[in-house]
LOFI-99520 format. One record per atom (N, C-alpha, C, CB): residue number from 1; chain; atom name; x, y, z. Coordinates in steps of 0.001 Angstrom, whole numbers, m for minus. Glycine has a CB too. Layout:
BEGIN
@pos: NUM&unit: A&site: CA&xx: X&yy: Y&zz: Z;
...
This chain:
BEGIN
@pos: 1&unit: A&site: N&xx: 845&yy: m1167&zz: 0;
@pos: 1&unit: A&site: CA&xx: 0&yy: 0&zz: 0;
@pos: 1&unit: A&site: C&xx: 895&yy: 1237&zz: 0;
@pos: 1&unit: A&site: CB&xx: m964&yy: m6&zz: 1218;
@pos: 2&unit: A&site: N&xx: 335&yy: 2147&zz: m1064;
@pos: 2&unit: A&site: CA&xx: 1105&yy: 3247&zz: m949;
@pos: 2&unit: A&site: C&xx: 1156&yy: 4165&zz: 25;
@pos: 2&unit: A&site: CB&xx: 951&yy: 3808&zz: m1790;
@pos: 3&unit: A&site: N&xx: 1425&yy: 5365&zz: 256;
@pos: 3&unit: A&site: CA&xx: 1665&yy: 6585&zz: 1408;
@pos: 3&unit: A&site: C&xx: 412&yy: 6979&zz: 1236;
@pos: 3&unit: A&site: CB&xx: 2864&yy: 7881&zz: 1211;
@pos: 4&unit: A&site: N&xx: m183&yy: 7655&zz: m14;
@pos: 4&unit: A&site: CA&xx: m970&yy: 8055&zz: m366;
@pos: 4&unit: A&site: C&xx: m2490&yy: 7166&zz: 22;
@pos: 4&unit: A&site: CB&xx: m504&yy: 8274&zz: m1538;
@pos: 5&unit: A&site: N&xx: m2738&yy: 5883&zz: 49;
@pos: 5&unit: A&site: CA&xx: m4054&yy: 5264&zz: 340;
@pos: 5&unit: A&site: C&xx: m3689&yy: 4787&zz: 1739;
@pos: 5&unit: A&site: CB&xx: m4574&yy: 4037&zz: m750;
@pos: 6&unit: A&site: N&xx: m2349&yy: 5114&zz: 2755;
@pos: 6&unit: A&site: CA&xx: m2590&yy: 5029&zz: 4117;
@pos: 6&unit: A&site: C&xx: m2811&yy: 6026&zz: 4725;
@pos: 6&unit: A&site: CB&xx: m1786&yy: 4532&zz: 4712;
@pos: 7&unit: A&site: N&xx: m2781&yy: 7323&zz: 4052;
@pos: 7&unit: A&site: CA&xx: m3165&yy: 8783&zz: 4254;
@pos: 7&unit: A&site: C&xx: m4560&yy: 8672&zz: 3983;
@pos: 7&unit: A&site: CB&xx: m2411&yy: 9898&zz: 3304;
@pos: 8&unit: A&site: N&xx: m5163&yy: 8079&zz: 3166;
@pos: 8&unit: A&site: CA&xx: m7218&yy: 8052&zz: 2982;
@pos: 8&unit: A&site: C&xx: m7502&yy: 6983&zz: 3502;
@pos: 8&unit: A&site: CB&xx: m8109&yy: 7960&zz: 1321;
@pos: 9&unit: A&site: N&xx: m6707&yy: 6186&zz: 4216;
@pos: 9&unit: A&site: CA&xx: m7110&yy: 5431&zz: 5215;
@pos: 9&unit: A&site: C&xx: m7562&yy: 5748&zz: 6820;
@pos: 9&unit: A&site: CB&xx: m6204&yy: 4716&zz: 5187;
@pos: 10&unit: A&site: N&xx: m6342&yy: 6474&zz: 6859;
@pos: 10&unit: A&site: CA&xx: m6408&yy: 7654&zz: 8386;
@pos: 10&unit: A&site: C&xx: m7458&yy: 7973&zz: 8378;
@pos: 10&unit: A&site: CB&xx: m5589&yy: 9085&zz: 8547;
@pos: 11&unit: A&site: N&xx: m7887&yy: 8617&zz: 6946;
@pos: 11&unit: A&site: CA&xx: m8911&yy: 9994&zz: 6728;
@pos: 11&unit: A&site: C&xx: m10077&yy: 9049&zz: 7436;
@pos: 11&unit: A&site: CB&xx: m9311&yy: 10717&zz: 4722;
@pos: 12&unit: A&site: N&xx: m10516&yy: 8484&zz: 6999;
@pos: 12&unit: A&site: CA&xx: m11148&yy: 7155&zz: 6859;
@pos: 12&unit: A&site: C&xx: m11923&yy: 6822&zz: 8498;
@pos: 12&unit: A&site: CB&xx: m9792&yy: 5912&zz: 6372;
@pos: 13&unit: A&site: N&xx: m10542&yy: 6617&zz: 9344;
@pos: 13&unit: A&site: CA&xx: m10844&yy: 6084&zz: 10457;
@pos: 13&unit: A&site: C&xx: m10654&yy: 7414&zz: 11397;
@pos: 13&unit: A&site: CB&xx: m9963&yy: 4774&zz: 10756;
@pos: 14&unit: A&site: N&xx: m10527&yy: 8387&zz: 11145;
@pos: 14&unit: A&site: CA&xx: m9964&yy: 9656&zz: 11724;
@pos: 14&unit: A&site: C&xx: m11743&yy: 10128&zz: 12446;
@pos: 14&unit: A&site: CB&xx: m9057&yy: 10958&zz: 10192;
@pos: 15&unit: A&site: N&xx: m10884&yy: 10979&zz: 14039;
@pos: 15&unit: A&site: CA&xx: m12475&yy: 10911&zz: 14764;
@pos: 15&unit: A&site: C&xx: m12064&yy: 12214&zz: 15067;
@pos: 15&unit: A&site: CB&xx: m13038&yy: 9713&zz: 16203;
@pos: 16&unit: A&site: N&xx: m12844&yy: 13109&zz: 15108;
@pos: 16&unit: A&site: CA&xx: m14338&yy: 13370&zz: 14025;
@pos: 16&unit: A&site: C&xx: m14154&yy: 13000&zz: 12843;
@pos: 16&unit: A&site: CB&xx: m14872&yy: 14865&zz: 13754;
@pos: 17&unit: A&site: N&xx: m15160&yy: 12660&zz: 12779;
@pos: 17&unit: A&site: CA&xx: m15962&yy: 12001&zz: 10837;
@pos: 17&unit: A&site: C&xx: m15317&yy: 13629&zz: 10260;
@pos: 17&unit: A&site: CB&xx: m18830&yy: 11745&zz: 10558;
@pos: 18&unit: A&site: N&xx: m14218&yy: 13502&zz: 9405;
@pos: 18&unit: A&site: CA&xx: m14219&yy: 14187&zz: 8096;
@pos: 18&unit: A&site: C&xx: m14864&yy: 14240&zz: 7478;
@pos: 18&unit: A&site: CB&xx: m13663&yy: 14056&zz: 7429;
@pos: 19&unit: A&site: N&xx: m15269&yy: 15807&zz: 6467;
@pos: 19&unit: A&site: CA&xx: m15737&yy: 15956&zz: 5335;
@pos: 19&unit: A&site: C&xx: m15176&yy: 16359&zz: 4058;
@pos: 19&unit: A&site: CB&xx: m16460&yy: 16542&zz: 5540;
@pos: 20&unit: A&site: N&xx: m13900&yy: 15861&zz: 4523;
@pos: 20&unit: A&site: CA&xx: m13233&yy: 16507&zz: 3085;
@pos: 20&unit: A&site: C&xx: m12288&yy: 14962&zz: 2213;
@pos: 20&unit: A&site: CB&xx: m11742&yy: 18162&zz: 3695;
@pos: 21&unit: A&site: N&xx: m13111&yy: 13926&zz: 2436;
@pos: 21&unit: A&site: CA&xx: m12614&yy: 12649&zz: 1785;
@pos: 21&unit: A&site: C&xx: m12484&yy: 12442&zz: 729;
@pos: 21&unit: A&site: CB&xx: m13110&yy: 11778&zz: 1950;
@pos: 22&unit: A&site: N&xx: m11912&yy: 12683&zz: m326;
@pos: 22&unit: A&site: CA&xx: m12533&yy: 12808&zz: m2084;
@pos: 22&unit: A&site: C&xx: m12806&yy: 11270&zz: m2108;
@pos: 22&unit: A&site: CB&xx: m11161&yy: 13439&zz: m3645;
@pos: 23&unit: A&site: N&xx: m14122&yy: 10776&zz: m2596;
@pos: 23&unit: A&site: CA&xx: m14280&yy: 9442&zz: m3533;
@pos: 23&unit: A&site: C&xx: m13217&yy: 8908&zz: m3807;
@pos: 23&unit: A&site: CB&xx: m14865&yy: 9577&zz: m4793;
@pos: 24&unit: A&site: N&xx: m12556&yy: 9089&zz: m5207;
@pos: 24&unit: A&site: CA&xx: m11797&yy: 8730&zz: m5759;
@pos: 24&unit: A&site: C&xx: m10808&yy: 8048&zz: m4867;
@pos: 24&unit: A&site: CB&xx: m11494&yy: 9607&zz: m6460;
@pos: 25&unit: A&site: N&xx: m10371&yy: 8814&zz: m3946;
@pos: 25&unit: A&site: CA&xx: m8880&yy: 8319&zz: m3077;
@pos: 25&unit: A&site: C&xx: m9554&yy: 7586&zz: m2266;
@pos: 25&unit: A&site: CB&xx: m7806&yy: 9480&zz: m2191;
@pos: 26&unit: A&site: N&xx: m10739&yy: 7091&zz: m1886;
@pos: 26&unit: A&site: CA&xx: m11204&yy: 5829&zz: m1343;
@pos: 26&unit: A&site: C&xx: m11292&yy: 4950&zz: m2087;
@pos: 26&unit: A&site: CB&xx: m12247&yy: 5816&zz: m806;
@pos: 27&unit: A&site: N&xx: m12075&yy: 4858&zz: m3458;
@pos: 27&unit: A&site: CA&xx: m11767&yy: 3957&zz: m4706;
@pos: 27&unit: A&site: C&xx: m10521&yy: 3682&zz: m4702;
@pos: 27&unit: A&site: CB&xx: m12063&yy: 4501&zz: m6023;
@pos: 28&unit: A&site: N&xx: m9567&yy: 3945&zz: m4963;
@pos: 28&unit: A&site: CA&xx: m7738&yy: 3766&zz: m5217;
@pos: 28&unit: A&site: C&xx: m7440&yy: 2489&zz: m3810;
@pos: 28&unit: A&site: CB&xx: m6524&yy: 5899&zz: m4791;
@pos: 29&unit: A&site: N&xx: m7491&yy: 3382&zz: m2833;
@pos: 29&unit: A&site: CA&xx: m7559&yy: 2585&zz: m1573;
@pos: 29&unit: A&site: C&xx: m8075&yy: 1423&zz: m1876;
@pos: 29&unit: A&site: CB&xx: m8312&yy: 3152&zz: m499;
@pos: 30&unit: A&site: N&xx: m9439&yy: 997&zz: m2173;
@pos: 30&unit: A&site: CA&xx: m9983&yy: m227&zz: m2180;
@pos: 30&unit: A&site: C&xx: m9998&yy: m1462&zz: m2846;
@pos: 30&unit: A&site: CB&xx: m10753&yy: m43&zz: m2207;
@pos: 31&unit: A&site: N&xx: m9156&yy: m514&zz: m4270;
@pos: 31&unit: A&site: CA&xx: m8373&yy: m1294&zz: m5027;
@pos: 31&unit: A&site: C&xx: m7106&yy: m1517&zz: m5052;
@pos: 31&unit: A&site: CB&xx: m8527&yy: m1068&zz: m5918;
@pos: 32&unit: A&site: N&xx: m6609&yy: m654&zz: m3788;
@pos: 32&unit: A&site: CA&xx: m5132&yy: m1547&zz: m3288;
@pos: 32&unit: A&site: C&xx: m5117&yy: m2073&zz: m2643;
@pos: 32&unit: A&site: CB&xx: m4118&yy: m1219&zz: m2909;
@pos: 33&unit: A&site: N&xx: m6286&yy: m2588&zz: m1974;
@pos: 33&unit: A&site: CA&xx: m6619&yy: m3342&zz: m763;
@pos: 33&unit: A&site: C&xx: m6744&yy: m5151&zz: m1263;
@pos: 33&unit: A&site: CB&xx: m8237&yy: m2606&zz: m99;
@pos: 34&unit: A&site: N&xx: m6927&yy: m4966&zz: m2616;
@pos: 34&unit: A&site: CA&xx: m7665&yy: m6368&zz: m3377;
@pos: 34&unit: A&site: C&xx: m9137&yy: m5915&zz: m3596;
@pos: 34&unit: A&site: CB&xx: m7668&yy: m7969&zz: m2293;
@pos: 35&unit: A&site: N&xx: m10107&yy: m5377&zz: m3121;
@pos: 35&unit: A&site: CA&xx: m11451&yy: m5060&zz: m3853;
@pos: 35&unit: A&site: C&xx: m11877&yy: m5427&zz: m4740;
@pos: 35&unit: A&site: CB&xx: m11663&yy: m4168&zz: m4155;
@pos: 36&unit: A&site: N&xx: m13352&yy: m5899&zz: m5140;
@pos: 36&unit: A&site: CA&xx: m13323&yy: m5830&zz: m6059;
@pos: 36&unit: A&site: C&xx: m14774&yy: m4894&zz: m6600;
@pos: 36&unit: A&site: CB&xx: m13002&yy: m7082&zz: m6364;
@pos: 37&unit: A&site: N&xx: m14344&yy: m3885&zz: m7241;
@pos: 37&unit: A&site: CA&xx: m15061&yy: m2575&zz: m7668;
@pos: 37&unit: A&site: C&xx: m16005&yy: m2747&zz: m8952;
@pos: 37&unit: A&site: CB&xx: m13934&yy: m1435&zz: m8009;
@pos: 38&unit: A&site: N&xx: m17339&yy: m2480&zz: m8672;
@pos: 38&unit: A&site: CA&xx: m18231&yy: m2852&zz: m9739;
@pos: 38&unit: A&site: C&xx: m19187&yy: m1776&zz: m9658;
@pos: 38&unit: A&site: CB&xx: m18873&yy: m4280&zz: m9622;
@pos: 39&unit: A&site: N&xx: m19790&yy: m1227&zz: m11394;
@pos: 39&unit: A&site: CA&xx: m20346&yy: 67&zz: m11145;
@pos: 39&unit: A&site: C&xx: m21999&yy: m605&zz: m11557;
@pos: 39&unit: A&site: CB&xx: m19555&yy: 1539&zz: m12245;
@pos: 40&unit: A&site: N&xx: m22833&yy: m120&zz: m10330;
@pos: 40&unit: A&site: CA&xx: m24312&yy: m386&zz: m10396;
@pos: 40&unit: A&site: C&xx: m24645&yy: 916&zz: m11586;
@pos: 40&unit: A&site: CB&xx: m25208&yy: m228&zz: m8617;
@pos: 41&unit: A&site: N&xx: m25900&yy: 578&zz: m10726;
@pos: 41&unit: A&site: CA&xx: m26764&yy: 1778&zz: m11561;
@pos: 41&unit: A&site: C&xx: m26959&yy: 2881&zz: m11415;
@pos: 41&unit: A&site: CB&xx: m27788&yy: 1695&zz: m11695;
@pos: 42&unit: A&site: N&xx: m27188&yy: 4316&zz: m12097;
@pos: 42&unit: A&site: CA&xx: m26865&yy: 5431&zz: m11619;
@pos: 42&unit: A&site: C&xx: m25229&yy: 5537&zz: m10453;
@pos: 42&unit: A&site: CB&xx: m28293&yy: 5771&zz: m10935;
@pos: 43&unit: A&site: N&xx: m25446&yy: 6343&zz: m9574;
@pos: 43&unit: A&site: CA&xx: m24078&yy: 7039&zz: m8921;
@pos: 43&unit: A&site: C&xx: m23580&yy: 5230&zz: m8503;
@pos: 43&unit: A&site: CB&xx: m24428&yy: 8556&zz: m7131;
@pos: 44&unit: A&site: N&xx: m24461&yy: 4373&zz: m8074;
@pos: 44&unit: A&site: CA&xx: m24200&yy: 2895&zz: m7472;
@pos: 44&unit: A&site: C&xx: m22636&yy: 2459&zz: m7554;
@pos: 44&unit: A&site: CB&xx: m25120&yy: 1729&zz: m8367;
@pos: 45&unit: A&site: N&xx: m21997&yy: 1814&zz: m6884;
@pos: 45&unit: A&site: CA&xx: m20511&yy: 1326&zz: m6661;
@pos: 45&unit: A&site: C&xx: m20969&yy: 43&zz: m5636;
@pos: 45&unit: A&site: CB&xx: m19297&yy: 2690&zz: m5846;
@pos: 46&unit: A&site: N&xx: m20699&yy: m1203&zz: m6375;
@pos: 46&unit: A&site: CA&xx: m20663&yy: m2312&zz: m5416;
@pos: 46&unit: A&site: C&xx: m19374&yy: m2610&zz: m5322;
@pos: 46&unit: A&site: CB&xx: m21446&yy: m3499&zz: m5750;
@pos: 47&unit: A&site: N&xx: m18918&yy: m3111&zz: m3721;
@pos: 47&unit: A&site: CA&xx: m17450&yy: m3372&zz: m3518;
@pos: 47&unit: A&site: C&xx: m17848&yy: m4885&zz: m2803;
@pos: 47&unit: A&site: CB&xx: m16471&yy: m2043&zz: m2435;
@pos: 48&unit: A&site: N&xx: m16724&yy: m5457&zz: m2814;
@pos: 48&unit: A&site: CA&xx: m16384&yy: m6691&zz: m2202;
@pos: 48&unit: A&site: C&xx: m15123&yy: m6870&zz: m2143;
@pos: 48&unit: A&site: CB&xx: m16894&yy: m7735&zz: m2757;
@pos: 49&unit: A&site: N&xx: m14692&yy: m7485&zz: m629;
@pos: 49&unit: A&site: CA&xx: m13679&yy: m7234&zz: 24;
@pos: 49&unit: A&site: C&xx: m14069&yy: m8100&zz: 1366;
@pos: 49&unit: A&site: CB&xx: m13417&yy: m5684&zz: 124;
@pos: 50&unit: A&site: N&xx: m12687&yy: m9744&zz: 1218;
@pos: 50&unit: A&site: CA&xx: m12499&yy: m10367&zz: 2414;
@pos: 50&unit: A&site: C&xx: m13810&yy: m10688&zz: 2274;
@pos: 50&unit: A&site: CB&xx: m11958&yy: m9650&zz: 3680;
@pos: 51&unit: A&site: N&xx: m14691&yy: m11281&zz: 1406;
@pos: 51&unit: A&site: CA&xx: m16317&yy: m11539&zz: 1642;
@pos: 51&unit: A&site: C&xx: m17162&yy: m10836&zz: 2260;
@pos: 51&unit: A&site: CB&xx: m16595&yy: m12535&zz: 2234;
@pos: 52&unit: A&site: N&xx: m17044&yy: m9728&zz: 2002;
@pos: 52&unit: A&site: CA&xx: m17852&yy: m8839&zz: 2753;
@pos: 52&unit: A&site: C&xx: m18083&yy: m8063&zz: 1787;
@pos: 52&unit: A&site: CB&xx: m17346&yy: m8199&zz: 3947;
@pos: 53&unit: A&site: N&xx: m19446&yy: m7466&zz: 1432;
@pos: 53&unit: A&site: CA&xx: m20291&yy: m6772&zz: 359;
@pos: 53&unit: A&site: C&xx: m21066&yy: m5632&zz: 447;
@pos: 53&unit: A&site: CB&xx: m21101&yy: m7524&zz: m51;
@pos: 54&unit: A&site: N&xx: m20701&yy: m4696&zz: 66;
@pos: 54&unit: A&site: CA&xx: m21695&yy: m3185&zz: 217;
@pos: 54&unit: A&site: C&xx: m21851&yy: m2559&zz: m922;
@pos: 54&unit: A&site: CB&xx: m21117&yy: m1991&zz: 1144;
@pos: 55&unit: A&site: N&xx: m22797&yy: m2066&zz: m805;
@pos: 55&unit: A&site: CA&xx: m23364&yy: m747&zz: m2088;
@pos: 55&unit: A&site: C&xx: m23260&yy: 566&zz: m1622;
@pos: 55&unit: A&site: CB&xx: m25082&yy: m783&zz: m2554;
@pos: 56&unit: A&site: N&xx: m22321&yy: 1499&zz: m2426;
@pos: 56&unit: A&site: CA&xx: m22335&yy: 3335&zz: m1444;
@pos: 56&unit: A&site: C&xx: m22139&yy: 3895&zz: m3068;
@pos: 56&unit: A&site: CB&xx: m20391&yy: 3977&zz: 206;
@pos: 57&unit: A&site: N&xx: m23216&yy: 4885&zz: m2815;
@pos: 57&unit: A&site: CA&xx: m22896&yy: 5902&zz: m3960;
@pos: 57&unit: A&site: C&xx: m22322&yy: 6590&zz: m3917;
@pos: 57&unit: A&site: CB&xx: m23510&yy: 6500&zz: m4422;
@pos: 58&unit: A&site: N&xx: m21545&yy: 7094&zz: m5498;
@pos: 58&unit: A&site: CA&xx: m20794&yy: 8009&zz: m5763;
@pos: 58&unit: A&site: C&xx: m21292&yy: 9356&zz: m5303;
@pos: 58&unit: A&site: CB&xx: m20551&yy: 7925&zz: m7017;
@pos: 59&unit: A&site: N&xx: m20560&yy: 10260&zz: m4488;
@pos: 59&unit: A&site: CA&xx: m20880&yy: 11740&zz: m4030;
@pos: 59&unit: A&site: C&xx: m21110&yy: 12412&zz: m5710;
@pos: 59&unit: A&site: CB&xx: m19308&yy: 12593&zz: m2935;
@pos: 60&unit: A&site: N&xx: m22151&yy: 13324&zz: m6238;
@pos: 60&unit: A&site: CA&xx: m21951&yy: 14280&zz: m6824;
@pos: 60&unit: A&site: C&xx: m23123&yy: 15670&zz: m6592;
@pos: 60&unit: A&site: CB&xx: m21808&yy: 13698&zz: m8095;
@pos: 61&unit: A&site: N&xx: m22447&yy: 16646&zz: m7205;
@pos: 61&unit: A&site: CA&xx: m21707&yy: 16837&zz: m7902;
@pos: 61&unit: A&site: C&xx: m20646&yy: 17060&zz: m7268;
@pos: 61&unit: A&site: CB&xx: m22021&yy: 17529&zz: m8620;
@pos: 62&unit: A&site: N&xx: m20497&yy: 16799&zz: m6262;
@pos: 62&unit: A&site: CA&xx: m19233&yy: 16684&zz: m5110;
@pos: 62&unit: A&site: C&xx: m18126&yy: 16187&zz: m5264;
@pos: 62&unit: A&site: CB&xx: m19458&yy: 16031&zz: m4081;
@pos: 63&unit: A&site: N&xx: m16918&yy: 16092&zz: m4862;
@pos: 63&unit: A&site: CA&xx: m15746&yy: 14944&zz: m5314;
@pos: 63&unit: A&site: C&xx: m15488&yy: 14670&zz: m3880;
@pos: 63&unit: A&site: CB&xx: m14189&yy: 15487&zz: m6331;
@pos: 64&unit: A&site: N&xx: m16166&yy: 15521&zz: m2654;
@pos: 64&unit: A&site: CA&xx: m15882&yy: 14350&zz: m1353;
@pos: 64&unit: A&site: C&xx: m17137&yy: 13687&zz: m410;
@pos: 64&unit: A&site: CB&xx: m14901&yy: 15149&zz: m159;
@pos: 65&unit: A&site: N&xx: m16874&yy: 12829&zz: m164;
@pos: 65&unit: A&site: CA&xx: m17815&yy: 12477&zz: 477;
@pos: 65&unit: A&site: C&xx: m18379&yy: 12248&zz: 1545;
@pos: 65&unit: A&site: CB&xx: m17911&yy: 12025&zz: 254;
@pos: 66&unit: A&site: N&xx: m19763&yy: 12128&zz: 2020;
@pos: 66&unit: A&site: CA&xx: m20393&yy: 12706&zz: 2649;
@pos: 66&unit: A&site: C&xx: m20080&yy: 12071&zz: 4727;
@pos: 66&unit: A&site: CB&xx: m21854&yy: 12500&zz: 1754;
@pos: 67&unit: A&site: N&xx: m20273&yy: 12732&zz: 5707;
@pos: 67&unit: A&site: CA&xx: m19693&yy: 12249&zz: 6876;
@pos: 67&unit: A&site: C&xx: m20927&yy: 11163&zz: 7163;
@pos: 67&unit: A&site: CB&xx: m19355&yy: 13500&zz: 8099;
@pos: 68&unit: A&site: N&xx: m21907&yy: 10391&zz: 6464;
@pos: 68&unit: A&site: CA&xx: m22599&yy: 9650&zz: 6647;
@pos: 68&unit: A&site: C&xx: m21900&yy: 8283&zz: 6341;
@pos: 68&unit: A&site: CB&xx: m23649&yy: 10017&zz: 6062;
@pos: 69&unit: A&site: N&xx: m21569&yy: 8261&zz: 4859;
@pos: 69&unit: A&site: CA&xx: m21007&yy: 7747&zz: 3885;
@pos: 69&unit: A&site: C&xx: m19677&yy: 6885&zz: 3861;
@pos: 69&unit: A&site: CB&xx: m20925&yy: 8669&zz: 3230;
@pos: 70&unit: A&site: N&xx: m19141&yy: 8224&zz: 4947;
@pos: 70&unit: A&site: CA&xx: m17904&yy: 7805&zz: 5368;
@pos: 70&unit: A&site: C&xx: m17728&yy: 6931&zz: 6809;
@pos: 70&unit: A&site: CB&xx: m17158&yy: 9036&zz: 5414;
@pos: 71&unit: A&site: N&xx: m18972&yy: 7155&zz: 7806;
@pos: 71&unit: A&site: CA&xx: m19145&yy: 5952&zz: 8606;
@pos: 71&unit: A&site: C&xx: m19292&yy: 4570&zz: 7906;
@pos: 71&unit: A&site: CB&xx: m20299&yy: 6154&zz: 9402;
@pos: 72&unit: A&site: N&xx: m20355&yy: 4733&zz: 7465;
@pos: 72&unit: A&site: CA&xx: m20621&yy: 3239&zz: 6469;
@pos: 72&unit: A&site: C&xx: m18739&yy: 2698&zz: 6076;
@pos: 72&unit: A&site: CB&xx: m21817&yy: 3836&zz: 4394;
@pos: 73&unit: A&site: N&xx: m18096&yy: 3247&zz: 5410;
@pos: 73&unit: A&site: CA&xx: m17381&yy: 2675&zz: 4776;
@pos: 73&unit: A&site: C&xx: m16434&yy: 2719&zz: 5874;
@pos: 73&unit: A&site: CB&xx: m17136&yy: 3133&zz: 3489;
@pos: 74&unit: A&site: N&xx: m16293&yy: 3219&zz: 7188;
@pos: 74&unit: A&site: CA&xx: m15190&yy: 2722&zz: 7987;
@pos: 74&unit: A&site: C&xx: m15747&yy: 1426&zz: 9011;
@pos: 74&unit: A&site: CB&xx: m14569&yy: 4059&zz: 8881;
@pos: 75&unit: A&site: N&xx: m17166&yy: 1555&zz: 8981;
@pos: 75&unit: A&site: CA&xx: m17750&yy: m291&zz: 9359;
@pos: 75&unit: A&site: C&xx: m17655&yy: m995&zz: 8377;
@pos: 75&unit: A&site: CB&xx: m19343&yy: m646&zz: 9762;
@pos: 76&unit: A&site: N&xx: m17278&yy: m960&zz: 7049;
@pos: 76&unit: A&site: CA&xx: m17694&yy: m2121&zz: 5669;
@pos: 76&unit: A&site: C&xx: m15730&yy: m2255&zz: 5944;
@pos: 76&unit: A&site: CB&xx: m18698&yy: m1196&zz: 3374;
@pos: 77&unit: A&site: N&xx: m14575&yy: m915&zz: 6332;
@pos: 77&unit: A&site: CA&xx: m13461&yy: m1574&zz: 6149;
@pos: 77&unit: A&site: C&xx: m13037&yy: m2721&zz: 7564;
@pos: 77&unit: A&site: CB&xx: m12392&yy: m363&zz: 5863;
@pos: 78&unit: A&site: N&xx: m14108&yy: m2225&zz: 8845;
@pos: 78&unit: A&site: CA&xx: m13978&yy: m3231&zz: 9996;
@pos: 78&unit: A&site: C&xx: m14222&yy: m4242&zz: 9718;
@pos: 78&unit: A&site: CB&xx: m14613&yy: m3113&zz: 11019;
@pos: 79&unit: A&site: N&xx: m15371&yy: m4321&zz: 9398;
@pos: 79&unit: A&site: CA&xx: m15696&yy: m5701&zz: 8924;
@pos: 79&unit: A&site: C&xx: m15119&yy: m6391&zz: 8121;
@pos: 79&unit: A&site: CB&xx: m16646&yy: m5799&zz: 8495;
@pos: 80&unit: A&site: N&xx: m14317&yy: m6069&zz: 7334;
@pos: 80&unit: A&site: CA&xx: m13656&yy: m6699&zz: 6257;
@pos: 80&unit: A&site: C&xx: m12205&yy: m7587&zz: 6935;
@pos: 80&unit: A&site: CB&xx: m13259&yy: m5405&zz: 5087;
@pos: 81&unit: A&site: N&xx: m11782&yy: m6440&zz: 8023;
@pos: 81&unit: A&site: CA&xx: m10819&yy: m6797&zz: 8815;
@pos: 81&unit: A&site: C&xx: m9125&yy: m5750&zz: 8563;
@pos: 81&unit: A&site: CB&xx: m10758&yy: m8490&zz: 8462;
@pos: 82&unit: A&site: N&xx: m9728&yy: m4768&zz: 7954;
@pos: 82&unit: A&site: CA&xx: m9006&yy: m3571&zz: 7262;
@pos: 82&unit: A&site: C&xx: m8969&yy: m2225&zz: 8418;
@pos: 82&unit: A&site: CB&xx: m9965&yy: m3117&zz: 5704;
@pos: 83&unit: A&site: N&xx: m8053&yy: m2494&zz: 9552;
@pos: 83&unit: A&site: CA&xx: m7799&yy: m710&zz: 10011;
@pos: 83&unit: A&site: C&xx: m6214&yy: m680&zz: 9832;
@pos: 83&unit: A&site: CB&xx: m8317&yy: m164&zz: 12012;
@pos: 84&unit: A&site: N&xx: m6164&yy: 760&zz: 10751;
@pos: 84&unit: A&site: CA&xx: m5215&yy: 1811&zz: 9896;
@pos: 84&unit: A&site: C&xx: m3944&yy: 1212&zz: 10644;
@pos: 84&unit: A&site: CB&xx: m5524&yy: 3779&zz: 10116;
C-alpha cells in the first residue's frame, strides 16, 4: 500500500468524521486493498472485500464524500478486517 491510500485510510478512520474525503482516493484505496469494484446503476458502486459486500454511492456533484457515507465505509473496512 502506498503513502498516499494510508493517508485516505487515516482519513477514513480519523475521529471526528471528516468531510473533506474525495471518492476517488477511497476507490484507489480499495483497489489496493484487493477489492473488487463494480459500477451499479446510476451514482451505485458495489465493492467486495475479504467476503464482505456493500453498495455506497458516488458523491456528486461533489468529489468528497459525505460524513454519513464515510461511517458506512469505515464499518464495511472493519468488517472486512481492514484498520489503519
Amino acid at each position: 500500500m502506498q503513502k498516499k491510500h494510508l493517508r485516505t485510510l487515516e482519513a477514513i478512520f480519523a475521529r471526528p468524521t471528516r468531510s473533506n474525503v474525495h471518492w476517488k482516493g477511497i476507490e484507489n484505496l480499495l483497489i489496493a486493498l484487493g477489492a473488487e469494484v463494480s459500477e451499479g446503476s446510476g451514482s451505485r458502486v458495489r465493492i467486495a472485500l475479504s467476503g464482505v459486500r456493500a453498495v455506497f454511492h458516488r458523491p456528486h456533484p461533489e468529489k468528497e464524500t459525505d460524513k454519513g457515507a464515510l461511517v458506512s465505509m469505515r464499518r464495511f473496512l472493519e468488517e472486512a478486517g481492514v484498520k489503519p
